[in-house]
TORTI-112277 format. One line per 3 residues: for each residue x, y, z of N, C-alpha, C. Coordinates in steps of 0.1 Angstrom, whole numbers. Layout:
<nodes>
X:Y:Z:X:Y:Z:X:Y:Z ~ ...
</nodes>
This chain:
<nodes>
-29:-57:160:-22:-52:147:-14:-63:141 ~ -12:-67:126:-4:-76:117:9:-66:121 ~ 16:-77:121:34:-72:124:37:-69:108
33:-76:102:41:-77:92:42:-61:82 ~ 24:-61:79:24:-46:75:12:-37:81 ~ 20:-27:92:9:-17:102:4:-8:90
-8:-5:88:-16:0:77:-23:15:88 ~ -18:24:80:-22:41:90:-35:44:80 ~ -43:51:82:-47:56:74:-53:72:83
-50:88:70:-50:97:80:-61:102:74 ~ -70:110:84:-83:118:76:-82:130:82 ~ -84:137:79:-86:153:76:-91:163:70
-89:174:68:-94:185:60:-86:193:48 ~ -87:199:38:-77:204:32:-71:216:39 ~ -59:218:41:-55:227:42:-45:224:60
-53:209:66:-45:210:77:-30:201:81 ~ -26:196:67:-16:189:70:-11:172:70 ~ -25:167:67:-27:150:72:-19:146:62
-14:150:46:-2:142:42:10:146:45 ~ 12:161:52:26:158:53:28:155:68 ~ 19:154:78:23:144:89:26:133:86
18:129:75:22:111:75:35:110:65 ~ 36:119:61:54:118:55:60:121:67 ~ 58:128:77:74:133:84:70:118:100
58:113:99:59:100:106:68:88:95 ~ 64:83:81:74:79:72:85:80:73 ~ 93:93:77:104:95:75:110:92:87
100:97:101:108:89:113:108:72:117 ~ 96:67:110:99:56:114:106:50:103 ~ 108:51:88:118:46:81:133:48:90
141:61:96:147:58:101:152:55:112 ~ 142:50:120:138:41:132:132:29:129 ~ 139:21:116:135:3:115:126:-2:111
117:6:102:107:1:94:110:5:80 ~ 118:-6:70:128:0:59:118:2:44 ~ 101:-8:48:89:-7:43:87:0:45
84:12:39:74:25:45:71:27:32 ~ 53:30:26:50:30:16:35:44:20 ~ 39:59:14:27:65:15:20:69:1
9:67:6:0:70:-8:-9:78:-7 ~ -8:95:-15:-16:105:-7:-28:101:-17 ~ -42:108:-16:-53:105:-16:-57:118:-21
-56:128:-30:-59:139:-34:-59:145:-48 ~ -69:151:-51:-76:159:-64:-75:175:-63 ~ -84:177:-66:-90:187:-64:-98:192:-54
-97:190:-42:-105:193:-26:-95:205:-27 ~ -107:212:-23:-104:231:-14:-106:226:-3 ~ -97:236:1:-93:238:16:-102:234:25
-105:229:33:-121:228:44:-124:213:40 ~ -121:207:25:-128:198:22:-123:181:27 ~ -129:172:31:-128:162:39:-110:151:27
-100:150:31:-89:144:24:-81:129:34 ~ -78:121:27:-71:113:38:-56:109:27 ~ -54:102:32:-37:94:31:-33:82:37
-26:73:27:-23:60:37:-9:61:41 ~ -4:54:47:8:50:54:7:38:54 ~ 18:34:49:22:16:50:31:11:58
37:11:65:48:5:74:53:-11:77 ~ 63:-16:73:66:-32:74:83:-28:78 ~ 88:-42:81:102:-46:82:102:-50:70
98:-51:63:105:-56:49:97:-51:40 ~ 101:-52:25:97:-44:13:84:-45:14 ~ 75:-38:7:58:-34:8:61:-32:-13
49:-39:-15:47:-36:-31:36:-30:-33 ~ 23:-33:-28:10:-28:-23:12:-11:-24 ~ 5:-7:-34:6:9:-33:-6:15:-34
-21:1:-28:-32:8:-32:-36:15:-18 ~ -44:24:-17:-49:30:-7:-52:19:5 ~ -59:23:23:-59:11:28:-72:10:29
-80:1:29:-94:-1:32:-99:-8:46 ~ -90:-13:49:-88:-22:69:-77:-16:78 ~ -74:-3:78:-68:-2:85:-62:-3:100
-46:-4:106:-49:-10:118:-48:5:133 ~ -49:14:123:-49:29:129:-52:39:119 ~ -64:48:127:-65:58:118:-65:68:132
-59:81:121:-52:92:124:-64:102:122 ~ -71:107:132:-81:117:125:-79:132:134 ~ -74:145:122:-71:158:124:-83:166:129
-94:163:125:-109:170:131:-119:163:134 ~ -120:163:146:-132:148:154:-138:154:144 ~ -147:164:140:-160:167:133:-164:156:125
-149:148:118:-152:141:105:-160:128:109 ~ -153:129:124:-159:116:126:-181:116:129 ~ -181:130:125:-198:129:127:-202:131:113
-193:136:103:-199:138:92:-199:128:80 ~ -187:116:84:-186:109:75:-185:91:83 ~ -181:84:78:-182:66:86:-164:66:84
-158:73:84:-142:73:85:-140:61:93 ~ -144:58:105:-138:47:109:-144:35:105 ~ -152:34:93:-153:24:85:-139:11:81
-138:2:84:-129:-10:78:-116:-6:93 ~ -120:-6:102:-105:1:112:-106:-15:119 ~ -99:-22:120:-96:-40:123:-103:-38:134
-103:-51:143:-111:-52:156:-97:-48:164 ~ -99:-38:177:-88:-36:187:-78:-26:181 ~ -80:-19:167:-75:-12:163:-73:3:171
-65:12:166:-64:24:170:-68:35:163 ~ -75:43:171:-81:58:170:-75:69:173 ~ -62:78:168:-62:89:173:-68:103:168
-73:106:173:-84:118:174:-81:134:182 ~ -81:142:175:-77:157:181:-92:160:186 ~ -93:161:193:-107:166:201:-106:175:215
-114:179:215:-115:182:232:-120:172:240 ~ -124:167:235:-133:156:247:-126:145:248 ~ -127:137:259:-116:128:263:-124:112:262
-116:109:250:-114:95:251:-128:84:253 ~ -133:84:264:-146:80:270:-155:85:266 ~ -159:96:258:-169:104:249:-176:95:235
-162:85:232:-161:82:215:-166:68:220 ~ -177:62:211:-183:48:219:-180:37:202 ~ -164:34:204:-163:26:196:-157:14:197
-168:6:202:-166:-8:207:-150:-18:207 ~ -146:-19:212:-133:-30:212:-126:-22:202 ~ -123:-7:201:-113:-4:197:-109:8:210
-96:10:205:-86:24:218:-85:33:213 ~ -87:40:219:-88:56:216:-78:68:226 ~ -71:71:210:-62:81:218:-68:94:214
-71:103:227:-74:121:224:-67:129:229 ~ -66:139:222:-59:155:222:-66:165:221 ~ -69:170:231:-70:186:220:-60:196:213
-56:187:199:-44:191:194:-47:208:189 ~ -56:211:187:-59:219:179:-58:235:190 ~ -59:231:203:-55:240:217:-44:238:217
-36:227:220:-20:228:220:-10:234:212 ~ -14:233:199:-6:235:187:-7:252:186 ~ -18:257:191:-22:274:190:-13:279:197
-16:272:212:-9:277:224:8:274:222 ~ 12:265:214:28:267:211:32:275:203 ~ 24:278:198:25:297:189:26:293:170
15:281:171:12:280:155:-4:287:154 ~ -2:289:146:-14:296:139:-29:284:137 ~ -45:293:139:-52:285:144:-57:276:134
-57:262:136:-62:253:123:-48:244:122 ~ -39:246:127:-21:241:119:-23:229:129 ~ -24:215:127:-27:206:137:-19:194:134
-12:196:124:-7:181:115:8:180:125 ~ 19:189:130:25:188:141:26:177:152 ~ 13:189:157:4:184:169:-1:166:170
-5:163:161:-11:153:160:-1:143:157 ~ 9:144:153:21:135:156:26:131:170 ~ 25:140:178:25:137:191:17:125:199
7:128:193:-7:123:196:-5:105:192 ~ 1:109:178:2:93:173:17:88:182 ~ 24:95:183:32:88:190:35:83:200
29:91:209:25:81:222:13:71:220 ~ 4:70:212:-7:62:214:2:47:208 ~ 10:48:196:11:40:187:26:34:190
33:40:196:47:35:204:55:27:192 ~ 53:36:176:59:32:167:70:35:161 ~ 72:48:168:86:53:167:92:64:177
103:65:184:105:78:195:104:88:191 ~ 101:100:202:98:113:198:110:121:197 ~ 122:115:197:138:125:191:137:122:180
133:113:170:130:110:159:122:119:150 ~ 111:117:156:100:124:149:102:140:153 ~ 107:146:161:108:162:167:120:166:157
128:154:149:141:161:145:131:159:127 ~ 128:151:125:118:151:112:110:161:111 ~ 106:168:119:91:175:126:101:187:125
113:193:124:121:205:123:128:205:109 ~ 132:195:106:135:196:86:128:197:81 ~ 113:188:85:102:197:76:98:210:74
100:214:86:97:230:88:101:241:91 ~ 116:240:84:129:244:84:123:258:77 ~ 120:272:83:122:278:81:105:285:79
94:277:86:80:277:89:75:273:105 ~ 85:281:111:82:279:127:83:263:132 ~ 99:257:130:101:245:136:104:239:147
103:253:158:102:250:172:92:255:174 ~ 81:257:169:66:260:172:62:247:169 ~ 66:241:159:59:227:154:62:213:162
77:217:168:82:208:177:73:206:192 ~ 72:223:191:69:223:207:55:219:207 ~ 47:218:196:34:212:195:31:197:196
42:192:194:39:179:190:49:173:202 ~ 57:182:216:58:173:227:48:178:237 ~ 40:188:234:29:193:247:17:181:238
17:177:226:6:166:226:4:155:231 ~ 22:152:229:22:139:230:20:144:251 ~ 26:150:257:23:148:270:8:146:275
-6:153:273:-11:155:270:-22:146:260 ~ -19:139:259:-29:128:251:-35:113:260 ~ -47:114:259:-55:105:271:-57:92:259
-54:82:267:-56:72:260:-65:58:268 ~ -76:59:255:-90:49:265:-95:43:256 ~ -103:29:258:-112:22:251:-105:9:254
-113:0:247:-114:-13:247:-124:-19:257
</nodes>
């Protein structure tokens, strides 16, 4: 990964959350030392179900760059499905990161000299008592242990202002049973 600017980029579906995880990761690692943090959501008119992504820009210093990422050095994906339905991990740098909500572990996904972190976020986040589909929590977990870009007191106190008054210890509790819980393999 370039130190200078870590480039996220998140894919998902409408309706499951992939831009406001990558705001409430923004907001933890802006206040955890990355004073660059630049997000750029990626959305029209997609109904609910329909395939959506988002970037995240993160640097130690100012970011001007506000176009979408096309090389990213991590992508964030909310429904493995996408990864059969579309080339999403298209432009992902060599040794880059993959985190992926799936059931299947890690060693399943055959993408050469890159690491792969998996969850079955989509079982965890139910089982913390969010409703089924709600995975954008969950999947912060996932990125946080894989990506060791910002701590999880951080992101669990972001991860409760966001959802201040939409089950924020359901959201909490989703996103530390992920992060426990997340197998991490490849290269």
């Amino acid at each position: 990964m370039r130190r200078d600017i870590i480039e996220i980029r998140w894919h998902g579906r409408g309706g499951q959350g992939a831009i406001t995880a990558a705001k409430i990761v923004a907001k933890a690692t802006f206040e955890t030392g990355f004073p660059g943090v630049v997000m750029v959501p990626t959305f029209g008119t997609e109904r609910r179900g329909a395939p959506v992504f988002t970037s995240l820009k993160l640097s130690r210093d100012r970011i001007y760059d506000l176009s979408p990422i096309e090389h990213p050095d991590i992508i964030v994906v909310l429904d493995h499905m996408l990864l059969e339905e579309s080339d999403i991990i298209k432009g992902l740098k060599p040794g880059g990161l993959i985190v992926v909500n799936t059931p299947r572990p890690p060693q399943a996904y055959n993408f050469n000299g890159m690491v792969v972190a998996a969850a079955d976020v989509t079982h965890l986040a139910n089982k913390a008592g969010l409703p089924q589909g709600v995975v954008n929590s969950g999947i912060i977990g996932a990125f946080a242990k894989a990506s060791k870009l910002t701590d999880m007191d951080t992101l669990i106190k972001a991860i409760e202002e966001e959802f201040i008054g939409r089950k924020p210890k359901e959201n909490a509790r989703a996103a530390i049973e992920t992060y426990e819980y997340t197998v991490i393999g490849g290269l």
